[in-house]
Backbone as CSV, one residue per row, in Angstrom:
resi,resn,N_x,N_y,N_z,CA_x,CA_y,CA_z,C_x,C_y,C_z
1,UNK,-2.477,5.738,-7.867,-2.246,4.326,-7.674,-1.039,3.933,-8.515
2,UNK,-0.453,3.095,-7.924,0.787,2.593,-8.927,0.689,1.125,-8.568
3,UNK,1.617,0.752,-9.508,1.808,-1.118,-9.472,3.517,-1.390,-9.661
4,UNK,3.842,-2.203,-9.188,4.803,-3.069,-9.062,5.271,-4.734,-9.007
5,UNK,6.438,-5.293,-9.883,6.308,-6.262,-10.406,6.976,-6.935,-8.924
6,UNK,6.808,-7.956,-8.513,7.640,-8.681,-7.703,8.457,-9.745,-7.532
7,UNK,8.662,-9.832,-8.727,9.702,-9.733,-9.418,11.415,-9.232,-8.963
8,UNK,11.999,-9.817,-8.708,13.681,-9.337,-8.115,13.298,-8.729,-6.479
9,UNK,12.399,-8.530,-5.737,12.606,-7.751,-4.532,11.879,-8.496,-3.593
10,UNK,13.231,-8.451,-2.412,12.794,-8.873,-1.325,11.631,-9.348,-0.357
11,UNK,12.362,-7.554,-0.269,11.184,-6.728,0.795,9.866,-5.685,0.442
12,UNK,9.109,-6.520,-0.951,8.062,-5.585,-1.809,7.120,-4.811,-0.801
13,UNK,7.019,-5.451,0.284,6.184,-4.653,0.801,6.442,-3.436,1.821
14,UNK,7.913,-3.343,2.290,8.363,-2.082,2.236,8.490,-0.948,1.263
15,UNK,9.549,-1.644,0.742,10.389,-0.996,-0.737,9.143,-0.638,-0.965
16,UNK,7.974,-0.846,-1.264,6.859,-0.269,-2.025,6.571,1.191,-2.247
17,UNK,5.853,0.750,-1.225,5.626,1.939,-0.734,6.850,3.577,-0.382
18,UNK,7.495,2.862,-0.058,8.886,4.379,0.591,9.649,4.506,-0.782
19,UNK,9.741,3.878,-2.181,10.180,4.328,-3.331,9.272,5.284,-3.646
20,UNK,7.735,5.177,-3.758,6.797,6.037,-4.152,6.134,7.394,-3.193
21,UNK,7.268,8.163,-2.669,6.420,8.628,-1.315,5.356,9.441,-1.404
22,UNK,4.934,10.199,-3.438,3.659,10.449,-2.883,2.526,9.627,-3.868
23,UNK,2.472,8.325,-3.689,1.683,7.409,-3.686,0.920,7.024,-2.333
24,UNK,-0.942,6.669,-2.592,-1.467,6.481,-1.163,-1.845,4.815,-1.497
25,UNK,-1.823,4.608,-2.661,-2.045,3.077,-2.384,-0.794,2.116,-4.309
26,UNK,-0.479,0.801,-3.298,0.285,0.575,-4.087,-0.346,-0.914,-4.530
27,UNK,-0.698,-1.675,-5.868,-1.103,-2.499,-6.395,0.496,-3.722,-6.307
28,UNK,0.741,-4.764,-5.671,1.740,-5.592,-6.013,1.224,-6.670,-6.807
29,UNK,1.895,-6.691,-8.392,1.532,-7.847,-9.123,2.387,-8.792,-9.237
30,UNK,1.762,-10.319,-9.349,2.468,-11.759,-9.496,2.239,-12.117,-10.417
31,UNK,3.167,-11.774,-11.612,2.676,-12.790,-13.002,1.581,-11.742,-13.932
32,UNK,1.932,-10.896,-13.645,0.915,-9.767,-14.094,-0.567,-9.764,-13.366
33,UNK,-0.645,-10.842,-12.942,-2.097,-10.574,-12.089,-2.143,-9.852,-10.611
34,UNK,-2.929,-8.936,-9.758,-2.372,-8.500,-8.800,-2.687,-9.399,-7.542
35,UNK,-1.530,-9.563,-6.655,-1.575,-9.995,-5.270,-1.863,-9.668,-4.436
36,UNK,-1.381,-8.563,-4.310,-1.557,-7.576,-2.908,-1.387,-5.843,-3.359
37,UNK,-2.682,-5.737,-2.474,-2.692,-3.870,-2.259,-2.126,-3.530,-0.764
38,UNK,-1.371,-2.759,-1.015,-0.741,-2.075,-0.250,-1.306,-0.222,0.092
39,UNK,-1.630,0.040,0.961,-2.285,1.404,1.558,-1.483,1.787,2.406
40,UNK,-0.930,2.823,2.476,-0.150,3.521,3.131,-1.236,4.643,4.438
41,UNK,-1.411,3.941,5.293,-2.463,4.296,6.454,-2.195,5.401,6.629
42,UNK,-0.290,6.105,7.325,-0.187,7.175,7.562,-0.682,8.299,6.580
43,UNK,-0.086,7.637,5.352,-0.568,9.405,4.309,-2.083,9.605,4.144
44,UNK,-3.051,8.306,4.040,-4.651,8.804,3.894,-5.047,8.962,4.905
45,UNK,-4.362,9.350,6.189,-5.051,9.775,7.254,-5.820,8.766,8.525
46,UNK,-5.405,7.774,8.018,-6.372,6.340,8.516,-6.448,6.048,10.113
47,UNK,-5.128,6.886,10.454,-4.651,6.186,11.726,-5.712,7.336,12.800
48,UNK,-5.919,7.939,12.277,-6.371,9.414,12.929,-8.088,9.276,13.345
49,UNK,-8.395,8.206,12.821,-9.951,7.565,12.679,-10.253,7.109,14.258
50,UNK,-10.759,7.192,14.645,-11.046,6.411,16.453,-11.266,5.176,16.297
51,UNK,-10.361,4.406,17.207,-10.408,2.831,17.139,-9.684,2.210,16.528
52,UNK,-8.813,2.986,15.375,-7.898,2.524,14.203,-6.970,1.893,15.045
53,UNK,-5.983,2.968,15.831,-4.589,2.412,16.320,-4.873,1.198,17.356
54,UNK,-5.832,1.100,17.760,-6.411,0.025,18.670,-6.686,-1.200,18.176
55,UNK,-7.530,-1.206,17.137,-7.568,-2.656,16.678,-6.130,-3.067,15.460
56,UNK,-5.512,-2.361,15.215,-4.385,-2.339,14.342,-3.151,-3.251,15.285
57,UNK,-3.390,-2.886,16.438,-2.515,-3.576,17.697,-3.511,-4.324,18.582
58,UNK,-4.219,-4.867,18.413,-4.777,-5.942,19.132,-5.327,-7.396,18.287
59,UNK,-4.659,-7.448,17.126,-4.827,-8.533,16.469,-3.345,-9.099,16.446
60,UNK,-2.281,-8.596,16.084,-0.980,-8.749,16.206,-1.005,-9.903,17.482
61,UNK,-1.251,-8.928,18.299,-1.029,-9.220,20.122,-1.903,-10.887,20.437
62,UNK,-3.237,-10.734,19.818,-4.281,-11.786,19.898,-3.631,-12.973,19.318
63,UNK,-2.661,-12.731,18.185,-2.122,-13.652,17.170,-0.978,-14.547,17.922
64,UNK,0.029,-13.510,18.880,1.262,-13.993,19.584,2.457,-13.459,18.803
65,UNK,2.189,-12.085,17.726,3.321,-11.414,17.366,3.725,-10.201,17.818
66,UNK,2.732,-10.007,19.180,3.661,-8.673,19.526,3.319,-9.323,21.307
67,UNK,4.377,-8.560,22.169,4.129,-8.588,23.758,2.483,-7.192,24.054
68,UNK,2.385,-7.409,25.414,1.268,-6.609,25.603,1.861,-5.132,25.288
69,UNK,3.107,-5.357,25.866,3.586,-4.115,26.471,3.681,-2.980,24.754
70,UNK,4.280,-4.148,24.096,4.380,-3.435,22.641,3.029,-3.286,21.981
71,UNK,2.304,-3.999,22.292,0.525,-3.903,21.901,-0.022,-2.895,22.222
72,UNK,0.293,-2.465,23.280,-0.281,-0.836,24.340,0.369,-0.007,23.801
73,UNK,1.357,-0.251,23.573,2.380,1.063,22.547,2.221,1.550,21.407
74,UNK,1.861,0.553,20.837,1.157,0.348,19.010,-0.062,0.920,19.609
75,UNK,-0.964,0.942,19.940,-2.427,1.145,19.865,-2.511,2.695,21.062
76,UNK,-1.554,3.138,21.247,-1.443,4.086,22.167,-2.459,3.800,23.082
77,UNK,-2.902,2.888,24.458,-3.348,2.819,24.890,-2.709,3.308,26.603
């Protein structure tokens, strides 16, 4: 596990993760207290679970941030 200040960066929740590549989960702190955990799905294997890539792309889609077409793509359907 690692942590990071957020502090000066953008895009923390990229940058996070792809500075640390063999980190599987990343702690982002605000003010020293933490905000957000960050899990890197591909490296713990997550996506590989049945049902994962499916509901991972059908909330997006439900929301109005992705088209179907990209929803079916994301969720390999």
């Amino acid at each position: 596990m690692e942590r990071v200040h957020m502090i000066g960066s953008i895009n923390i929740s990229s940058e996070a993760l792809n500075r640390r590549p063999n980190q599987d989960v990343v702690i982002v702190l605000n003010r020293e207290r933490p905000a957000t955990l960050l899990v890197g799905l591909e490296r713990i294997g997550a996506l590989d679970a049945k049902g994962v890539q499916s509901a991972l792309a059908s909330v997006p889609f439900r929301d109005g941030y992705l088209s179907l077409t990209r929803a079916a793509h994301l969720g390999r359907v």
